[in-house]
C-alpha positions as CSV (number, residue, x, y, z in Angstrom):
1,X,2.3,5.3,-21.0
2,X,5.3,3.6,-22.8
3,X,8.2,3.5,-20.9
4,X,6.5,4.5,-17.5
5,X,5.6,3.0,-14.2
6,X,2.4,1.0,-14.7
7,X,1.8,1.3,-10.3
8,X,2.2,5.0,-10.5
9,X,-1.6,5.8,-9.3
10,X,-1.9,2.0,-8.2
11,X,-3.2,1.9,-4.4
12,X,-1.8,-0.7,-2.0
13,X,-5.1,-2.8,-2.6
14,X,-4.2,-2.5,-6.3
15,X,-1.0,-4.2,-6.2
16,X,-2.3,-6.8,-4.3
17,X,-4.9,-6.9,-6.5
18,X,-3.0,-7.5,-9.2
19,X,-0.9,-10.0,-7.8
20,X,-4.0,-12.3,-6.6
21,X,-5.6,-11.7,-10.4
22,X,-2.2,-13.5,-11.5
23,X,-1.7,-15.9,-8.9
24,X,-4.1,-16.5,-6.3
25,X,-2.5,-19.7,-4.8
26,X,1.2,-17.6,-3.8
27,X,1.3,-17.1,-0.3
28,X,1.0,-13.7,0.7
29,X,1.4,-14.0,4.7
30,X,3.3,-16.5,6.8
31,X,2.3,-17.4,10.3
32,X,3.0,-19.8,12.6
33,X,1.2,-22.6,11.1
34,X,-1.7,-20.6,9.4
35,X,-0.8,-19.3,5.7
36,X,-2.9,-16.8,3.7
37,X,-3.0,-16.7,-0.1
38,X,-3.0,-13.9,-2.1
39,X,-6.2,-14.6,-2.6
40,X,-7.8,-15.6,0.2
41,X,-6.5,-12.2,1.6
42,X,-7.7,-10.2,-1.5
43,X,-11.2,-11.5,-0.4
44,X,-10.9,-11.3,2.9
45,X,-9.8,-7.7,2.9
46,X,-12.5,-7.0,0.3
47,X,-15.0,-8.3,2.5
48,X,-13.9,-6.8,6.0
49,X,-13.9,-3.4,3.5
50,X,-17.4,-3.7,3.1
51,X,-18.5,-4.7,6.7
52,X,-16.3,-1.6,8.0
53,X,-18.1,0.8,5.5
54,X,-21.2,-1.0,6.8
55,X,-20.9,0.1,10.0
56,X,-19.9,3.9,8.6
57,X,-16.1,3.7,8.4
58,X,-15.3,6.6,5.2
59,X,-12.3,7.7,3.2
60,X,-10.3,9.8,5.8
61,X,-11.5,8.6,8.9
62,X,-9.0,6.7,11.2
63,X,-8.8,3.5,12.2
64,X,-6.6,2.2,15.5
65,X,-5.1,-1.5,14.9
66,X,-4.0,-2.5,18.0
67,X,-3.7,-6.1,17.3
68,X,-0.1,-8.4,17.7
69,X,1.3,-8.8,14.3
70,X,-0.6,-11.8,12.7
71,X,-2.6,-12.6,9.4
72,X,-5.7,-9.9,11.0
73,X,-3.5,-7.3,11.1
74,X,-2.7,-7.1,7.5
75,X,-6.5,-7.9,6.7
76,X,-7.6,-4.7,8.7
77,X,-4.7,-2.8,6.9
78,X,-5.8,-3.5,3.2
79,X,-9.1,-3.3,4.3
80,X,-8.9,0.1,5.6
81,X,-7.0,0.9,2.1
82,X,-9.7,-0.3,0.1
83,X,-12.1,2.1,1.9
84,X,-9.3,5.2,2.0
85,X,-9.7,4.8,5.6
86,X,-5.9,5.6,7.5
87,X,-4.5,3.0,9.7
88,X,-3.6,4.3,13.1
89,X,-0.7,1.8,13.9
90,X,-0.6,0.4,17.6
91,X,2.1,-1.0,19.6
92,X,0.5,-3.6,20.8
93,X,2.7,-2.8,24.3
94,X,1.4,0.5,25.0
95,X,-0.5,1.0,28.2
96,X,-3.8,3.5,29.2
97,X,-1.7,6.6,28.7
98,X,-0.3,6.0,25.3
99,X,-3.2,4.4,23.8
100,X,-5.2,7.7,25.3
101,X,-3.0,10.0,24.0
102,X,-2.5,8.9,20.2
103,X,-6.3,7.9,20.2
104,X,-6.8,11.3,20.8
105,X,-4.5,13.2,19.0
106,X,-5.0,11.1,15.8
107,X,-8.7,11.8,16.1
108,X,-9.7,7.8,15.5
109,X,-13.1,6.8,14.9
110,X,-12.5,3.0,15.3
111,X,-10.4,0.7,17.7
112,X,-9.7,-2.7,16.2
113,X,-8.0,-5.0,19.2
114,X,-7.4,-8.6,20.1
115,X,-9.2,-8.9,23.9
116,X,-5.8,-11.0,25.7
117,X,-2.5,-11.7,24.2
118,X,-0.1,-13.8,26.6
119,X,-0.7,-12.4,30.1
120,X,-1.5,-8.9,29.0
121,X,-5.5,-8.3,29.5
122,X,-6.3,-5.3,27.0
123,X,-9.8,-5.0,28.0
124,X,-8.4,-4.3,31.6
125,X,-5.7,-1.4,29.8
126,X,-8.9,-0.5,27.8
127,X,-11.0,0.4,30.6
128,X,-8.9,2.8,32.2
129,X,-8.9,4.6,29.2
130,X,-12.8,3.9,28.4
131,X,-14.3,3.6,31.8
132,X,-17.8,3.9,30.2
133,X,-17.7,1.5,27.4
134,X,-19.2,-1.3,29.3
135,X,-22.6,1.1,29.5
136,X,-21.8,2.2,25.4
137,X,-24.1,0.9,22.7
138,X,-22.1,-0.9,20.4
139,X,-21.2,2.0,17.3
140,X,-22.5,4.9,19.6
141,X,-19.2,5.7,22.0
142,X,-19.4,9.3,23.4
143,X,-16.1,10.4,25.4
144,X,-15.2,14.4,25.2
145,X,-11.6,13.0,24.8
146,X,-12.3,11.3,22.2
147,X,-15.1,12.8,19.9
148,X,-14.6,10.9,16.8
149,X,-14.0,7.6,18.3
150,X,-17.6,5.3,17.7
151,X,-16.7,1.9,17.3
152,X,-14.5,-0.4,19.3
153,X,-14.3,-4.0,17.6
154,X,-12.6,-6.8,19.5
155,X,-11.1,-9.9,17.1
156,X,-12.4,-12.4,19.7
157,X,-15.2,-14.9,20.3
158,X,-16.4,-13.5,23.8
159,X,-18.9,-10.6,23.3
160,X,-17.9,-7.4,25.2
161,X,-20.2,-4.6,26.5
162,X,-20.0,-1.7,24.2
163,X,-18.1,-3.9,21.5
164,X,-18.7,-5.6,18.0
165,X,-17.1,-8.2,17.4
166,X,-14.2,-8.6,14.4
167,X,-16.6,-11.1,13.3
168,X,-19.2,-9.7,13.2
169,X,-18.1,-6.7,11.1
170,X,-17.0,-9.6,8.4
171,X,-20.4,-10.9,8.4
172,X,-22.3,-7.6,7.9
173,X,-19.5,-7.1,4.7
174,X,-21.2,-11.0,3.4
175,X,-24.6,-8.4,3.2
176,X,-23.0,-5.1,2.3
177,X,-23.1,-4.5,-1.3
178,X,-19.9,-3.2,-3.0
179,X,-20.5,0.9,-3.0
180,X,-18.6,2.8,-0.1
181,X,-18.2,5.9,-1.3
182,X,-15.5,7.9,-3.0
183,X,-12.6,5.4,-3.8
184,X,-9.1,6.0,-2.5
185,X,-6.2,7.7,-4.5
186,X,-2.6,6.8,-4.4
187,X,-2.0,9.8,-2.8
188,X,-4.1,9.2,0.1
189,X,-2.8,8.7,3.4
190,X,-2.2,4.8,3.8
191,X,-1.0,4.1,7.6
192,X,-0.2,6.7,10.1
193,X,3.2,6.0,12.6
194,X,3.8,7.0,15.9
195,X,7.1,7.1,17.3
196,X,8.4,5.6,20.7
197,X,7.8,8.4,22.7
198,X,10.8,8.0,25.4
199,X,11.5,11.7,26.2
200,X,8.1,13.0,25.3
201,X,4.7,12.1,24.2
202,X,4.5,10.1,20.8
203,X,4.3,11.8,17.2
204,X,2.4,11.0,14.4
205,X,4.1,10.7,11.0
């Protein structure tokens, strides 16, 4: 359409898309020491897209990051766009009662989270919240509180009980083939906020 905006209907993994077809050597994300291209996280994302819907992660269904920001972070985001999956954004901070609470209310079907970061232990947060995960088979959790929530995947080299790894989910997306069902619309929800929640519990937006 002449004159109009060519990213109208694009998705987020579109305009990354676009920028990695042009130049795939630009750095897209800054870290520390580590640097990810545009194209290094155009495939990575891809990939991770295709382990997630391996594992039966679908347009709609929500997916808890509750990561520290780093490269994996943004990985898991685009990845989730790719499949139409929303983002459930996690302060990496929150204790057992937050994380329960917005796990629940945003009705999550997957909890992506680093397993220590400094002194803070999140498997020792995570098991108030899911005393029986150790006893879980890995992409079968069943909690009344939480009756969407199947997979918890942990971006660490230790195996958990009841866990797949990050890892792991990137090598079943090296197997997956492309297909993962309906693809994702501009207008579909990309990343779901919560607020602080300092007078009240925390709301989605």
């Amino acid at each position: 359409m002449i004159g109009g905006n060519p990213f109208e209907t694009a998705t987020a993994a579109d305009l990354v898309d676009a920028v990695a077809a042009r130049h795939p050597a630009r750095e897209a994300i800054v870290f520390a020491d580590e640097r990810v291209t545009f194209g290094e996280l155009r495939d990575r994302s891809r990939r991770l897209a295709r382990g997630l819907a391996a594992i039966g992660i679908r347009r709609g269904d929500k997916v808890g990051i509750w990561l520290p920001n780093r490269p994996a972070w943004f990985v898991a985001q685009l990845a989730c766009a790719r499949l139409g999956a929303v983002v459930v954004a996690l302060n990496p901070r929150y204790r057992g009662h937050e994380l329960t609470y917005i796990l629940g209310q945003s009705g999550a079907s997957a909890l992506l989270l680093t397993d220590h970061l400094g002194g803070i232990d999140y498997f020792e947060t995570l098991a108030d919240v899911l005393p029986n995960l150790a006893q879980a088979i890995p992409g079968e959790i069943d909690d009344i509180r939480f009756p969407n929530l199947r997979h918890v995947i942990v971006d660490a080299d230790d195996e958990y009980p009841g866990c797949i790894r990050l890892r792991d989910v990137f090598d079943a997306g090296n197997e997956a083939t492309a297909g993962h069902g309906p693809a994702p619309t501009a207008d579909d929800v990309f990343t779901l906020l919560y607020t602080s929640g300092t007078t009240s519990f925390p709301k989605g937006a």
